[in-house]
N, C-alpha and C positions, 0 to 999 in steps of 0.2 A: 200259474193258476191251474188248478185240476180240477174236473167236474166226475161223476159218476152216472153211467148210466143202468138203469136195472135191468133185471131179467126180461126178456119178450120171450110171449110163449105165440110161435109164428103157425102152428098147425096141432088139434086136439092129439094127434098121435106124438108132438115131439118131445121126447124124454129129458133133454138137457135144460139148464138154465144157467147161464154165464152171465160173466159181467163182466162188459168192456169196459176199459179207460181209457179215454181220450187228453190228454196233456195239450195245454193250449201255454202259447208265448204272447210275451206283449208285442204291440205292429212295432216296426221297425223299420228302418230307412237303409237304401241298397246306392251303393255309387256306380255307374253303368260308363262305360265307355267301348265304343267299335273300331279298333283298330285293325287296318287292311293290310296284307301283307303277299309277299309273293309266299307258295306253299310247297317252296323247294325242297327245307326242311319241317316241314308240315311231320314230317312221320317220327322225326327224331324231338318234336318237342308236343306231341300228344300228351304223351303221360305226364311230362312237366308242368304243363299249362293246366292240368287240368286240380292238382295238388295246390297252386299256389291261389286258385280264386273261390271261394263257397259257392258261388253261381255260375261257373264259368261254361261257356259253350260254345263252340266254331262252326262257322258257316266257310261250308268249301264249293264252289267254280271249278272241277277238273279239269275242265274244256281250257279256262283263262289260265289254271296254273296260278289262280288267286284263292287266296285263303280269308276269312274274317274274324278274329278273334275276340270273343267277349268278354270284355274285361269287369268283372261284376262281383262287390265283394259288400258286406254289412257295412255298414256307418253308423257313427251316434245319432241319435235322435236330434240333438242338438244342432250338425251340420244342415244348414240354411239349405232347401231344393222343396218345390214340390213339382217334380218331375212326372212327366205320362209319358205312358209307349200306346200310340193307337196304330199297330204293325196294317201299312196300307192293303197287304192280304187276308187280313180279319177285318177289314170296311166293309158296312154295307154299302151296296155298290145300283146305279140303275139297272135295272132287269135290262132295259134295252141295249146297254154297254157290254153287258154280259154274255147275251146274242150275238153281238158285234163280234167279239172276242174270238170264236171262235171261225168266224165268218170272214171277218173282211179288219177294217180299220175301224176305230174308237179314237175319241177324244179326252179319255180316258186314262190314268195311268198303265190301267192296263192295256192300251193300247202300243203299248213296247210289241206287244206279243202281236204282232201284224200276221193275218190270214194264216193261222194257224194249221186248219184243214187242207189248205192249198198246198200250203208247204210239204205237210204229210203227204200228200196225193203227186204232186209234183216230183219227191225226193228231195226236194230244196234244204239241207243240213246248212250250205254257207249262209240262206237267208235266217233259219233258228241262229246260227251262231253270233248273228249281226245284231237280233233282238234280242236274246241272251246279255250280249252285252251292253247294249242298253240299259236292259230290266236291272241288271246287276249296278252300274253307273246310277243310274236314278234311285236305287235302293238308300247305297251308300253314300250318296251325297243329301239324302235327306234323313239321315240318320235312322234308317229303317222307320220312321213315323216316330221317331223320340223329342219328345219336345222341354226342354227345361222350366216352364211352367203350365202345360197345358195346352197351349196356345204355338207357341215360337221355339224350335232350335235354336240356340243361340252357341250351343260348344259343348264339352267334351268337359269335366263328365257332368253328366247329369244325376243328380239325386232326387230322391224321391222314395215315397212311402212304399211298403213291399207291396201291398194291394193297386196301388195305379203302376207297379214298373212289371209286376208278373201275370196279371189279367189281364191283357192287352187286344185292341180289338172293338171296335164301334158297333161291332155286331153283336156286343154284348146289350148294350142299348138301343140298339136298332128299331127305328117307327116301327109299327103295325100300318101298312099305308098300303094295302092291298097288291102286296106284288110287286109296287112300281120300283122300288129300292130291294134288295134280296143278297145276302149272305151271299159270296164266289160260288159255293158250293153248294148251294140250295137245290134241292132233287124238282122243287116247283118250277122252277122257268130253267129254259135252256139255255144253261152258262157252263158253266168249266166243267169238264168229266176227265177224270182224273183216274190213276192206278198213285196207291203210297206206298210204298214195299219198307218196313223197316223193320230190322234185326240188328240185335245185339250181339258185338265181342266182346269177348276178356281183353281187358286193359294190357295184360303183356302181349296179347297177340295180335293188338291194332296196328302197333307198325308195320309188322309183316304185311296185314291188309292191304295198309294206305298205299305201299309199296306195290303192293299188285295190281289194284285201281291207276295207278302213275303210269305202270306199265302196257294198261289196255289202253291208255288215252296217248301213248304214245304212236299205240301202232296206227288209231285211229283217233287222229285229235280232232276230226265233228263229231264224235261218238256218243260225246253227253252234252253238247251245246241244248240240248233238250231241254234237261234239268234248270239251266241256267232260269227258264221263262218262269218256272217256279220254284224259285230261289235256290237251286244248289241242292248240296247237301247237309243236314244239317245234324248237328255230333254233339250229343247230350251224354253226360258222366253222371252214370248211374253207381250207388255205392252197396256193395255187396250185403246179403240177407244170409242170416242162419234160419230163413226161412225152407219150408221142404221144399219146394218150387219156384222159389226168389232166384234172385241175382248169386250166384255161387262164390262169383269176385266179383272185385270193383270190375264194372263194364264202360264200353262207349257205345251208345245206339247210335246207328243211322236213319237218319228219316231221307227219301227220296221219293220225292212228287215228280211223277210226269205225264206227259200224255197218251191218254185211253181212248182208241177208235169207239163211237157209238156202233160199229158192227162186230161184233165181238171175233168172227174167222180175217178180220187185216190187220195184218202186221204194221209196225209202227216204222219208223225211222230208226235203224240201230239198234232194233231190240235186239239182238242178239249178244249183243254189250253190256247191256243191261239185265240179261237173263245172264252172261256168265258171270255179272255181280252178285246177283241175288242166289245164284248156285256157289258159288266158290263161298259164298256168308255164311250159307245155310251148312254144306258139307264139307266145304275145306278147314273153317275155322268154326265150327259147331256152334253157328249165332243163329238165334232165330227171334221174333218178335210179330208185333202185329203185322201181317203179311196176308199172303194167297194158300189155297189151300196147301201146294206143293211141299212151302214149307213147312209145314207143319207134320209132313209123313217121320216118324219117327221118333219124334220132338221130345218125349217124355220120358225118352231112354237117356236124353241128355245130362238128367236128373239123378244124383247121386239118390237122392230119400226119397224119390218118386212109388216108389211101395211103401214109406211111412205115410205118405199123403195121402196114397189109395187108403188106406188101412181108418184113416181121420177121416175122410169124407162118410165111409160107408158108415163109421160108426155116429156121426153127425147130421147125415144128410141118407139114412139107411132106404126111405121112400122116392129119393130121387128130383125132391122137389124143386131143388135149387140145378140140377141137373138138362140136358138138353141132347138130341141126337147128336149137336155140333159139338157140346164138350166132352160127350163118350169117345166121339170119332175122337180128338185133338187128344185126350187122356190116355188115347192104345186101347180104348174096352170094347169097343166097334171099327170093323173096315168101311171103306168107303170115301178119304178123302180124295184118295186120286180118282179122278173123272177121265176116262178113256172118250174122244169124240172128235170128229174132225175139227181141229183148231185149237183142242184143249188147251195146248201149251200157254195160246195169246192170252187163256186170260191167269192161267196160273196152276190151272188143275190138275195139269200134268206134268212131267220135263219134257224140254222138246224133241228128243229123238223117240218117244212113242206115237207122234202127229204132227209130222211134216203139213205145215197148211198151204194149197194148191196155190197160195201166191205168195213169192222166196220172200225174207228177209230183206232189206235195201242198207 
């Protein structure tokens, strides 16, 4: 099915008039299965797993040395499932649990995550490591929120229509009930604050990656028990663009959640683990993505046709309107992403050897 849509003329000075096409599919039905595995050879079967499934995605544990593979491929229409994923980290949640969370103990799932703030304050890495793997155990055993009819897990695999297995998430229908219920991450009540650092490699050079990540959790195996409290890591296969600032090759992003002091000059547990992650992605293996500003210094040199792009915007977007200080800075047209100031580094602005912050790394 194809539709057309016409011309919009979005400002009395804009000279162009295009016409996009949008290509639409009929729905379809996906067979979904979570198989756990140890993530020994995690680096040696990336590239393979990612080739044999249309949806495929892994969720990785460094700390456990556990990997989760998602096993997700089309099906006919006709295979019998109406299958839902309501992933218990996109529930709307009680505001009050959410407080809890950060604070002390919940009755709550999210209550794996015990006194979070303490732990950071205390140093306590064995006790994240302990709720870690909880979080992880209770994830996995309830099939990340996968239900074979909506209702009930009952087993492996689950099928189901592509609109209830990829929009996942209670927080999509979430009451309006004044606060008392609230999204994890709702900037309104105080619940979860979080830092997400994610950057994308090239598909041949993730091995190497995974390989270097195995090797800092060696030296230090409470290092990302962090991660574990929001879920790991998680590794999306992205398929390469002849776009001017697409994907250059097939890629694998990482997504890494974890925790963000509300004081922005303290240091976390282990950040320094986590900062040689997020540097060794950004400059060892040229991956970058939605991230902190740090990453982003350079970013557009990464870009073989990044002068075709400049060259298309100016003559598309000649006034600037779709433009912003933040996408000059990220494009190279303006300085200013690195922020020099005491602490800069905690939140990303900087790298760490320009602002040592007056209290070390733990």
């Amino acid at each position: 099915m194809e539709f057309y849509h016409g011309s919009i003329t979005c400002h009395p000075q804009w000279p162009y008039k295009d016409k996009v096409t949008l290509k639409l599919q009929p729905l379809f039905k996906r067979s979904v299965t979570f198989l756990a595995k140890n993530d020994t050879d995690l680096s040696d079967q990336v590239i393979a797993f990612g080739r044999q499934h249309e949806f495929a995605d892994i969720t990785w544990y460094p700390s456990q040395k556990r990997v989760v593979y998602r096993i997700d491929d089309r099906v006919s229409s006709n295979v019998s499932g109406n299958g839902l994923w309501d992933h218990p980290g996109f529930r709307s949640t009680p505001s009050l649990a959410l407080l809890i969370l950060r604070s002390s103990y919940s009755s709550y799932l999210y209550a794996l995550i015990i006194a979070e703030e303490d732990q950071e304050a205390k140093g306590d890495a064995a006790g994240k490591c302990r709720n870690g793997k909880l979080t992880t155990n209770t994830l996995i055993r309830s099939a990340f929120g996968l239900t074979n009819d909506g209702i009930i897990f009952k087993g492996y695999p689950v099928i189901g229509y592509q609109n209830r297995l990829q929009a996942s998430g209670g927080c999509l229908k979430g009451l309006k009930d004044a606060e008392i219920t609230a999204c994890p991450w709702d900037p309104r009540v105080k619940g979860l604050f979080f830092h997400q650092t994610t950057f994308s490699i090239v598909l041949s050079k993730a091995k190497d990656f995974i390989q270097d990540v195995q090797k800092l959790v060696s030296i230090a195996p409470q290092s990302l028990c962090g991660i574990d409290l929001y879920n790991g890591i998680l590794m999306r296969y992205v398929t390469g663009s002849n776009a001017y600032i697409g994907k250059q090759e097939d890629s694998l992003d990482f997504d890494i959640t974890y925790y963000r002091s509300r004081d922005p000059k303290t240091p976390r547990l282990y950040e320094d683990v986590l900062e040689e992650i997020e540097q060794m992605a950004v400059f060892k293996y040229d991956g970058w993505g939605k991230n902190r500003n740090v990453a982003f210094e350079g970013a557009i040199k990464k870009y073989k046709k990044s002068r075709e792009f400049l060259k298309v915007k100016e003559k598309y977007d000649p006034l600037g309107l779709f433009s912003s200080e933040w996408t000059d800075q990220v494009l190279g047209l303006k300085g200013g992403l690195t922020i020099v100031k005491e602490g800069c580094a905690l939140e990303g602005l900087c790298v760490c050897s320009l602002c040592p912050p007056k209290r070390l790394f733990v």
